[in-house]
C-alpha positions as CSV (number, residue, x, y, z in Angstrom):
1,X,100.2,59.3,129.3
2,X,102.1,58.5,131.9
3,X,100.8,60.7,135.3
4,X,103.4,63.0,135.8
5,X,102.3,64.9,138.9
6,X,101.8,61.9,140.8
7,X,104.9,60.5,139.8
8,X,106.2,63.5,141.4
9,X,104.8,62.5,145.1
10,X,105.7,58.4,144.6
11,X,108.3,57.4,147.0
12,X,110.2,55.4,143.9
13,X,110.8,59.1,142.0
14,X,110.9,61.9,144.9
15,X,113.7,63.4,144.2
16,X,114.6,66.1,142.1
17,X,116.5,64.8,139.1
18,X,113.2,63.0,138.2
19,X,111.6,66.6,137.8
20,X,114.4,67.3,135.3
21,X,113.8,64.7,133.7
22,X,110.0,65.0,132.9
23,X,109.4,65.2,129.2
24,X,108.6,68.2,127.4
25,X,105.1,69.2,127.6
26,X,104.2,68.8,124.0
27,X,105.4,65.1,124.5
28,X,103.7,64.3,127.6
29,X,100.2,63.3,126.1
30,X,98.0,66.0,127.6
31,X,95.9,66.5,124.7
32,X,94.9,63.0,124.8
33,X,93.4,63.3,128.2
34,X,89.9,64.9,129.1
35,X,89.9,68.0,131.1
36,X,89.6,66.9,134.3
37,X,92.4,64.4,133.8
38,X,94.1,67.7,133.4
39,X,93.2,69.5,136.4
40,X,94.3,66.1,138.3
41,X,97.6,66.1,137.1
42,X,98.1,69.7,137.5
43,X,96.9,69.5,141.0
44,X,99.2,66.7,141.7
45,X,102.5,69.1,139.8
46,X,101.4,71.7,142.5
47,X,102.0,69.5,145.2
48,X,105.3,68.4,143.9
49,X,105.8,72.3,142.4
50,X,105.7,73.5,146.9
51,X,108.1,71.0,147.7
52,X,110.4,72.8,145.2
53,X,109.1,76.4,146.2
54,X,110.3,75.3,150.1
55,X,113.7,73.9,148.9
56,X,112.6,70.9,150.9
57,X,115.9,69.3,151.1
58,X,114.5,65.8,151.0
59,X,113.3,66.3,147.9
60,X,117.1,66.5,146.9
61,X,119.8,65.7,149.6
62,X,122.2,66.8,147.2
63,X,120.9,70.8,146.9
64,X,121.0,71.8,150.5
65,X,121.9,75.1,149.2
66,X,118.3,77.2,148.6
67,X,120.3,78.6,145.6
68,X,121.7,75.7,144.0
69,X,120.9,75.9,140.1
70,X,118.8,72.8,140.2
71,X,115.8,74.0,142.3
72,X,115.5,76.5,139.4
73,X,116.0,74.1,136.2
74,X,112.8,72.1,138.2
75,X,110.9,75.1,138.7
76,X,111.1,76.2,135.3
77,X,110.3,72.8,133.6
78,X,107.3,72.7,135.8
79,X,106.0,75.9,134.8
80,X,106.4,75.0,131.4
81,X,103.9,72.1,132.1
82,X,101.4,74.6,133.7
83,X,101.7,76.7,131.0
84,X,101.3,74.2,128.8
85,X,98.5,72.2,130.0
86,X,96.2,75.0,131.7
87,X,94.8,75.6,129.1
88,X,93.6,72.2,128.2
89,X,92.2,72.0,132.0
90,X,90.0,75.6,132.4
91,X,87.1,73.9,131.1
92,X,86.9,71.4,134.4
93,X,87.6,74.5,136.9
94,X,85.0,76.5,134.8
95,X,82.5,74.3,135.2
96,X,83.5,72.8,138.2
97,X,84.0,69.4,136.8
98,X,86.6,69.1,138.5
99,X,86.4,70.3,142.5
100,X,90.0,69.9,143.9
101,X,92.5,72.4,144.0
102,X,91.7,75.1,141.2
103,X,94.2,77.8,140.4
104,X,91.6,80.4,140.2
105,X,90.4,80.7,143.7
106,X,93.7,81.4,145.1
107,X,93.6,78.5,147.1
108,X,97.7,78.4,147.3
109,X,98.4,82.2,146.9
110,X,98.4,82.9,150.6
111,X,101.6,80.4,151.2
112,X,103.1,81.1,148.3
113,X,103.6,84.8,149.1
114,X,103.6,84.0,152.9
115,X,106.5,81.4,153.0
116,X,110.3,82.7,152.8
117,X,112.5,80.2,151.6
118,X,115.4,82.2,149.9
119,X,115.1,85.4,148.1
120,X,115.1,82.6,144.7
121,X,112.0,80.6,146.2
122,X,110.6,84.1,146.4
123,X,110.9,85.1,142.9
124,X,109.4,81.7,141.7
125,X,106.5,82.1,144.0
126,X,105.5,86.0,143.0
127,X,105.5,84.5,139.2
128,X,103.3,81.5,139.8
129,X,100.7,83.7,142.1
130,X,100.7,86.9,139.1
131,X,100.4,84.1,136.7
132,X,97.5,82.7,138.2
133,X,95.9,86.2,138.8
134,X,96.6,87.1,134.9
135,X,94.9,83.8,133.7
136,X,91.6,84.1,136.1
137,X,91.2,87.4,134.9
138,X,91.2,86.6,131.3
139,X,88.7,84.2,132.0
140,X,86.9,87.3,133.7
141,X,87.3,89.2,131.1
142,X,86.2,87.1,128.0
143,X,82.8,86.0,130.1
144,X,82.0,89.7,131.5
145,X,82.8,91.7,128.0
146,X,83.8,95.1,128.0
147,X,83.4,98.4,130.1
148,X,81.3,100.0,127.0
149,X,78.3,97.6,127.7
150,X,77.9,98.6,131.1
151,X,78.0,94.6,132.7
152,X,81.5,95.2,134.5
153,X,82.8,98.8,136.1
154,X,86.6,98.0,135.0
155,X,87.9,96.1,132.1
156,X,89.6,92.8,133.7
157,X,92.2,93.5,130.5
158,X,93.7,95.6,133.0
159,X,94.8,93.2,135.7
160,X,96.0,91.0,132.4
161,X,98.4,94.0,131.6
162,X,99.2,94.5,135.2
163,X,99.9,90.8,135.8
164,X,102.4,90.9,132.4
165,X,104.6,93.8,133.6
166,X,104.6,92.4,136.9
167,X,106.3,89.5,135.5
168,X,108.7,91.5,133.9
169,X,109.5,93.4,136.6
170,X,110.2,90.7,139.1
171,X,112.2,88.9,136.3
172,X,114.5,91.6,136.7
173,X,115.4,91.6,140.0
174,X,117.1,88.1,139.4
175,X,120.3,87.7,138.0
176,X,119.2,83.7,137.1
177,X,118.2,82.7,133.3
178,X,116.0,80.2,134.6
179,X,113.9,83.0,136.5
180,X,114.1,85.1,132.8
181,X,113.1,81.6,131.0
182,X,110.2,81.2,133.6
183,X,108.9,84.9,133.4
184,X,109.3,84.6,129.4
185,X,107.0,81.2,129.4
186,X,104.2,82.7,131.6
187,X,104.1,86.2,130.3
188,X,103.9,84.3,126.7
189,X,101.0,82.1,127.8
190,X,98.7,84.9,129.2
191,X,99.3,87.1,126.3
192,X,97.7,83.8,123.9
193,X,95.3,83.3,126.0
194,X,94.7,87.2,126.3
195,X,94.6,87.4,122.4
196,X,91.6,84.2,122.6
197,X,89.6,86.1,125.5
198,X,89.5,89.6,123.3
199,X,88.6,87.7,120.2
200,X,85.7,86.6,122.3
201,X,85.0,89.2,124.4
202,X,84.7,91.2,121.5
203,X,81.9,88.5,119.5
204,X,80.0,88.2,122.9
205,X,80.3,92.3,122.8
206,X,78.8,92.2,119.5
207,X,75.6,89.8,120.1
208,X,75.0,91.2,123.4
209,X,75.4,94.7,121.6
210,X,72.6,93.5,119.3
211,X,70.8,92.0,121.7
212,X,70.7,95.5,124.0
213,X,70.2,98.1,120.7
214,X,68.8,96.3,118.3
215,X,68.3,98.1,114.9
216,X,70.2,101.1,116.6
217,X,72.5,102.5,114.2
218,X,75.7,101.0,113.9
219,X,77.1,103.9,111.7
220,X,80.8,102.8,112.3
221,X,80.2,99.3,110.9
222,X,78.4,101.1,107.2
223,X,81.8,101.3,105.4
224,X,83.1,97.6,106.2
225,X,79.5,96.5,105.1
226,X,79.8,98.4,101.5
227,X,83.1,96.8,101.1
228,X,82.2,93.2,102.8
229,X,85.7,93.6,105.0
230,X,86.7,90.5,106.7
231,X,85.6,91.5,109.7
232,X,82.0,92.0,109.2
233,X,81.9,88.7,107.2
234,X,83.0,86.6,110.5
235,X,80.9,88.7,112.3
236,X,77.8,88.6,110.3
237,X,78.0,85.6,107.8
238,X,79.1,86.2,104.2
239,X,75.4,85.7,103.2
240,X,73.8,88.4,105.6
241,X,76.4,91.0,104.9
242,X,74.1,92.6,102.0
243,X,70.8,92.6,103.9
244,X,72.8,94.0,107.0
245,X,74.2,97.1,104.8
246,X,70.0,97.4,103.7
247,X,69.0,97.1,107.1
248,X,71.9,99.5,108.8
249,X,71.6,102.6,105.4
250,X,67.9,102.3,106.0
251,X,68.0,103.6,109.9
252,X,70.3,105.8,109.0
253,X,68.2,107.7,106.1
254,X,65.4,107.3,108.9
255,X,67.6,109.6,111.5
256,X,68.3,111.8,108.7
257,X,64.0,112.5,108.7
258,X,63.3,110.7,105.6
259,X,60.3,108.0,105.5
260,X,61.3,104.9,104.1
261,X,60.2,102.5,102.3
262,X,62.2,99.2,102.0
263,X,61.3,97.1,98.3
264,X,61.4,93.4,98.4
265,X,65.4,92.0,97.8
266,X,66.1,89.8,94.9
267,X,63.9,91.7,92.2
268,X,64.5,94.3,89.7
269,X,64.0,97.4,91.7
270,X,65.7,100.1,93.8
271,X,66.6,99.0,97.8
272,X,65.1,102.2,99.2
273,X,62.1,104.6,98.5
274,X,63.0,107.7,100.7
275,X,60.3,110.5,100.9
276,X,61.6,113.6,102.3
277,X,58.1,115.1,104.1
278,X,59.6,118.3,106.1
279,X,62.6,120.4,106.5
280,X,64.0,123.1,103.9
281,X,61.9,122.6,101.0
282,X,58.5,121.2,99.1
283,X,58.7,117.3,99.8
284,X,60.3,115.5,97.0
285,X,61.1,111.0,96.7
286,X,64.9,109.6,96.8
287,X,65.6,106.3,95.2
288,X,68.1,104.7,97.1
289,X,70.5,102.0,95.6
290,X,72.4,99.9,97.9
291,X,75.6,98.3,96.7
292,X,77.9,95.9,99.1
293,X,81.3,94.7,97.2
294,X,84.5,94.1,97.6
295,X,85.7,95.8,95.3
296,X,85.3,99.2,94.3
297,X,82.3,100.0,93.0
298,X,82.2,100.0,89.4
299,X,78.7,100.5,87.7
300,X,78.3,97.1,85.7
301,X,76.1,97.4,82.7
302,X,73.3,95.5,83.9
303,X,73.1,97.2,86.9
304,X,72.5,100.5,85.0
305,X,70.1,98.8,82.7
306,X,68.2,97.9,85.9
307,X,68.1,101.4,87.9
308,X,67.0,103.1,84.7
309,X,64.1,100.5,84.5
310,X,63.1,101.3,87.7
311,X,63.4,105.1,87.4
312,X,60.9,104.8,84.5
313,X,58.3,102.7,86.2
314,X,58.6,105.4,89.6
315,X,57.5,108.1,87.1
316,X,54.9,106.2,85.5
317,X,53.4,104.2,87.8
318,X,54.1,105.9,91.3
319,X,52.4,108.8,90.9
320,X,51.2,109.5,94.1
321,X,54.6,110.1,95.4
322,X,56.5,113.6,95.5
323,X,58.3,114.2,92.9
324,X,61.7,111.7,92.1
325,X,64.4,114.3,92.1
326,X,67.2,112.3,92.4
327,X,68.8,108.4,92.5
328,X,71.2,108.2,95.1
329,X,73.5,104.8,95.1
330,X,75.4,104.0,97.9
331,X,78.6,101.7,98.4
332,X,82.2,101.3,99.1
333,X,84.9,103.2,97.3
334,X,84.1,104.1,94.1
335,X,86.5,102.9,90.8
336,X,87.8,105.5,88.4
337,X,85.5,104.6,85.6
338,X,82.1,105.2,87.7
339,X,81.8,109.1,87.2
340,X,81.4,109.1,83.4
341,X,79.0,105.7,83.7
342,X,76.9,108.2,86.2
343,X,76.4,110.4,83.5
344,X,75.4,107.8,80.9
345,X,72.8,106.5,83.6
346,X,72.0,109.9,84.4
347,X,71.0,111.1,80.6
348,X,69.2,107.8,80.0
349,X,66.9,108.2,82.9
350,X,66.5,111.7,82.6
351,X,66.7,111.9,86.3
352,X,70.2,113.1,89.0
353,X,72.5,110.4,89.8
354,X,75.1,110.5,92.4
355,X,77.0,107.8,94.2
356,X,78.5,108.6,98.1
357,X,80.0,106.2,99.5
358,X,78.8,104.7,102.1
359,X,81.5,105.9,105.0
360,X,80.6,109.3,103.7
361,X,77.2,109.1,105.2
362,X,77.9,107.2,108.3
363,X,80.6,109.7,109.1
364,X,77.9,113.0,108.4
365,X,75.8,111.1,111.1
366,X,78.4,110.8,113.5
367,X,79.4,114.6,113.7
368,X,75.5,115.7,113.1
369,X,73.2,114.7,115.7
370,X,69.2,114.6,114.6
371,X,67.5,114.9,111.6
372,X,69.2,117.0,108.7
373,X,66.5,119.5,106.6
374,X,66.1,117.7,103.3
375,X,65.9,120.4,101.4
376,X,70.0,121.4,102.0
377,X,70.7,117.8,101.6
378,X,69.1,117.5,98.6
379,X,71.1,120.6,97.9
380,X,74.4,119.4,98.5
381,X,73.7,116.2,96.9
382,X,72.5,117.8,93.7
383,X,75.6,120.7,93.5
384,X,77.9,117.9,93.9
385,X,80.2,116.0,91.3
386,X,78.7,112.8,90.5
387,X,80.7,111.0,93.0
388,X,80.3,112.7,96.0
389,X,82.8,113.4,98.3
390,X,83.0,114.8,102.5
391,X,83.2,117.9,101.3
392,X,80.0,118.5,99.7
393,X,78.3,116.6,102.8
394,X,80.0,119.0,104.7
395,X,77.6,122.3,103.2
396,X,74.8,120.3,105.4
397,X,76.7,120.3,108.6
398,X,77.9,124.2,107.9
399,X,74.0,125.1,107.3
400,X,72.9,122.8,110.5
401,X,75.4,124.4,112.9
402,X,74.6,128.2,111.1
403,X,71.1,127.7,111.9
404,X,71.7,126.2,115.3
405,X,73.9,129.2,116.8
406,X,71.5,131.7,114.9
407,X,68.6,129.9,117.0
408,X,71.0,130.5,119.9
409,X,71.4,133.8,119.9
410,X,67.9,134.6,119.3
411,X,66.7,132.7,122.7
412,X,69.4,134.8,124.5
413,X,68.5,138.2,123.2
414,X,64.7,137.2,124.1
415,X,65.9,136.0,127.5
């Protein structure tokens, strides 16, 4: 590739019609260059890019006038090169690979918004310095994450969006298309390379998350693990999606005040053994099903053949336990076909069988806080069609929330 910026300060091409001339940036060969090769040409276009900025008249003898129309056809096409190319060079001012001039440490900002060289020279230099402040700070913001995990006080998004309508704002004061054009290129380069920062952000947010919580309960994620959504897939691997729903419905069931028991995966038996201990009623054993699919959840015969196997060896064979008084399977929306199927299961085992789906639950734990009295939601569960809905959940948050005023008023009456 032939080096542009330099070209710019070589006696043989100093002059302004050699800017307009410069080929479009997705001809010029950048991507075949490493990225400090980058940085170095870019620094070398800002050197050329100031003589433009100060209508320095021998860059041009021709455009004495501040205004003339050419300063602001070679402004533009080198901002479409920086726009272009920065991308390509972050890597060597990240790491400082490459140590000259870097347009994240505002090494330039100071003259730019110092200097007054026509009110056109003006606008050109307010879009170059908020384009290099909305760029750092979605650097900023894809290596510091998020205001929710605590490592930064403000979300650098912010100056991203600040930066963007700035632009805009500025672009208006001019009645020049170039100034439009050159206000359109930057504002559409931070908001791609806003879009990559949050897509990062938000996957160092998630390991960092893990990495903080642990096994915490991630009750917001339990639906999109029944149903294997897209998201959870990239975020978790299409292979650990299954044991992540295991992992996630068993802490819940634990915050609910059940004991649990996790079997070993792959074999012919039930996910979770749930023993309810304490709480609204004599202590009594849950069988717990977890089902992760796509689609909704359907019942296949040979998954019924299986849960009745294991229903009979829990009654023979577990006998230690409290009673089994119920199987409880949990997934993603169910299909229309699963209620009678339930009932079939239900009269083969001789034992309750109801399916919730799994954002059912998750959404119970969200507006409940603490464990829930085992006896009302073994209640609920067992008054409840076969496919339970909200609504039937819904009796355990009614009774939780009686009880808890009715403990209220007694403490104030005693006090």
């Amino acid at each position: 590739m032939p080096d542009i910026g330099r070209a710019l300060q070589a006696p043989e091409v100093a002059k302004l019609e050699d800017v307009l001339h410069l080929p479009r940036p997705a001809e010029a060969g950048y991507e075949g260059l490493k990225a400090p090769q980058v940085a170095a040409n870019l620094e070398d276009l800002m050197g050329g890019w100031k003589r433009i900025l100060e209508r320095d008249t021998s860059f041009d003898d021709r455009a004495a006038d501040p205004t003339d129309i050419r300063w602001r056809q070679a402004s533009l096409r080198i901002a479409s090169h920086f726009a272009y190319a920065l991308p390509l060079a972050e890597s060597a001012y990240a790491t400082r690979e490459y140590r000259g001039w870097s347009p994240f440490f505002g090494c330039l900002r100071n003259d730019l918004l110092s200097a007054d060289f026509g009110i056109d020279a003006a606008i050109e230099r307010r879009f170059i310095s908020e384009f290099f402040v909305g760029y750092h700070s979605t650097f900023i913001m894809e290596n510091t994450g998020s205001v929710v995990l605590g490592l930064t006080g403000t979300g650098y998004d912010l100056f991203v969006h600040w930066a963007m309508e700035h632009l805009s704002q500025v672009a208006l004061h001019s009645p020049h298309r170039e100034h439009l054009a050159m206000a359109h290129i930057f504002i559409a380069a931070l908001a791609k390379r806003a879009r990559q920062a949050v897509d990062q952000r938000d996957e160092n947010d998630l390991k960092r998350r893990d990495q903080l919580w642990g096994h915490l309960i991630g009750s917001l994620e339990l639906g999109d693990l029944a149903r294997r959504s897209e998201e959870v897939i990239r975020r978790h691997g299409d292979k650990q999606v299954e044991e992540r729903f295991e992992q996630q419905l068993s802490i819940l069931l634990q915050s609910f005040g059940f004991i649990v028991v996790s079997t070993s995966r792959g074999e012919r038996r039930v996910d979770l053994i749930c023993i309810a201990s304490q709480g609204g009623g004599a202590p009594y054993t849950l069988l717990v099903e977890a089902k992760s699919t796509a689609r909704p959840y359907a019942l296949p015969t040979k998954h019924s053949r299986a849960l009745q196997e294991y229903v009979d060896n829990v009654k023979h064979k577990l006998t230690t336990l409290p009673p089994l008084k119920l199987l409880l399977i949990v997934g993603p929306e169910p299909a229309k076909t699963l209620s009678q199927k339930l009932t079939d299961l239900e009269n083969l085992a001789s034992t309750p069988v109801r399916y919730c789906p799994a954002g059912s639950l998750a959404h119970l734990r969200r507006i409940l806080a603490g464990a829930v009295p085992a006896g009302v939601f073994l209640d609920a569960l067992l008054s409840a069609p076969k496919v339970v809905g909200g609504e039937q959940l819904h009796q355990v948050v009614s009774h939780v929330r009686e009880q808890a005023a009715a403990h209220r008023d007694f403490v104030r009456r005693m006090l």
